[in-house]
C-alpha positions in Angstrom: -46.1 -91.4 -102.1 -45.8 -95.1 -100.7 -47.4 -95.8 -97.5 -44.0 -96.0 -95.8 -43.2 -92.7 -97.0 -46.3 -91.4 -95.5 -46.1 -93.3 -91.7 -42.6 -91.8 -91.2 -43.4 -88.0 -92.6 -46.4 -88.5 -89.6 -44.0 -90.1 -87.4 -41.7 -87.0 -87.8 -44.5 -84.3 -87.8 -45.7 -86.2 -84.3 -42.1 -86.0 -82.7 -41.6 -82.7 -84.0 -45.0 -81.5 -81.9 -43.7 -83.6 -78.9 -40.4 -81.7 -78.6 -42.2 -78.4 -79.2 -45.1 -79.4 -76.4 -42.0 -80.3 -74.4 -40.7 -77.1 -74.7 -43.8 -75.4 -73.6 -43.9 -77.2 -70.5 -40.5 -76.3 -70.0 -41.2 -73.0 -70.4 -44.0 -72.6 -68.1 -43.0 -74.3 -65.3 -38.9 -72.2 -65.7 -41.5 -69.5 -65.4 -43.1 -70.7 -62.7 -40.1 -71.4 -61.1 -39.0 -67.7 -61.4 -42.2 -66.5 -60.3 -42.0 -68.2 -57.2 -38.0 -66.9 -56.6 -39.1 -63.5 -57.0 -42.1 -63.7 -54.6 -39.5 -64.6 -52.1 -37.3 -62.4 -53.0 -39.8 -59.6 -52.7 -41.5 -60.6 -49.1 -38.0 -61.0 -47.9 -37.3 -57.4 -49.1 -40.6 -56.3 -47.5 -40.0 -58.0 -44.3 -36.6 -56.5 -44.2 -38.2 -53.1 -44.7 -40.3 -53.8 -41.4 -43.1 -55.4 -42.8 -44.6 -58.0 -40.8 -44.6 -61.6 -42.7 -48.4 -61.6 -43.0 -48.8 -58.5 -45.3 -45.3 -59.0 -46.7 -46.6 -62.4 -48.0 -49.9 -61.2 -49.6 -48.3 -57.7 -50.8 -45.2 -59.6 -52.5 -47.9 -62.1 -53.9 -50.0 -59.3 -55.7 -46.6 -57.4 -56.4 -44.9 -60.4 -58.9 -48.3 -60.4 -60.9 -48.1 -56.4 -61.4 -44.6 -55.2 -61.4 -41.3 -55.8 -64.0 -38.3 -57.6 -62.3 -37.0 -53.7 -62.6 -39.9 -51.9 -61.0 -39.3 -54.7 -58.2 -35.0 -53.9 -58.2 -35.9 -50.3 -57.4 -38.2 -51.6 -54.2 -35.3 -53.6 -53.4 -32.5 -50.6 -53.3 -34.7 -48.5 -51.3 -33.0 -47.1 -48.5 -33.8 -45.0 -45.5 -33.3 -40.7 -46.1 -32.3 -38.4 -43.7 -33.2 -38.8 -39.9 -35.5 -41.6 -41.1 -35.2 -45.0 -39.4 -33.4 -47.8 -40.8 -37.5 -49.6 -41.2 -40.1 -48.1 -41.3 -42.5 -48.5 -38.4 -46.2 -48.5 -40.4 -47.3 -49.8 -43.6 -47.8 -45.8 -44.6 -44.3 -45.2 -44.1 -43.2 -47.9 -46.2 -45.9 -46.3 -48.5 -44.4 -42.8 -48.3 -40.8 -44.2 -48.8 -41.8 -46.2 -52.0 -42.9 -42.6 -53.5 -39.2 -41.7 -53.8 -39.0 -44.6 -56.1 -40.6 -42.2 -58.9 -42.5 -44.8 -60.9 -46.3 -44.1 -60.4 -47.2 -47.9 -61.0 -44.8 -48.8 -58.1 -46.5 -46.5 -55.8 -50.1 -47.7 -57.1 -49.7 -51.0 -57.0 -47.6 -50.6 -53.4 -50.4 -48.7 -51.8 -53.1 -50.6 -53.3 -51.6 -54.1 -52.3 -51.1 -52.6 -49.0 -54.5 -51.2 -48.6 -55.8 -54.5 -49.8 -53.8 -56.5 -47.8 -54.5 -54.7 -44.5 -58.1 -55.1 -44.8 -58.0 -58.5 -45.5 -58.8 -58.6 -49.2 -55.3 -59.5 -50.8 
């Protein structure tokens, strides 16, 4: 193998690695970006529940990092039952509504985010 042959095989190998760091980066900060979206997305559907903004922004904060983008639709459709009003009034009713959902890890991390949140701990 000349020494020309070698320079551009490492030239090649290095450009390779550059596109695929490139890539990476990409990735992370389309993540990020996502990330960020949903956390909106989730303290405006909090707020819009009748959460006030404080613990809507820590609870939707601690809600991205646990929940699947489907765990955090079904938080999204929930709608009042019944004689219930349109929002509830108290963090526990929002609780006790998330319990329809069905999905255990919704309702734990809910209540524990909430619980958290209120005491100042989120």
């Amino acid at each position: 193998m000349t020494m020309q042959n070698h320079d551009s095989g490492a030239v090649r190998k290095g450009a390779i690695a550059l596109r695929l760091g490139g890539l990476g980066l990409a990735a992370i900060l389309l993540g990020a970006c996502a990330q960020t979206i949903a956390k909106s997305r989730v303290e405006s559907a909090l707020i819009d529940a009748g959460l006030d903004r404080g613990n809507a922004d820590c609870m939707a904060t601690r809600m991205v990092d646990r929940l699947t983008i489907d765990q955090l639709r079904k938080l999204e459709a929930l709608k009042p039952q019944g004689n219930e009003p349109a929002r509830p009034t108290t963090l526990k009713g929002y609780v006790d509504r998330v319990a329809r959902v069905g999905d255990a890890e919704v309702l734990a991390v809910t209540s524990s985010s909430a619980a958290l949140c209120v005491v100042g701990l989120g």
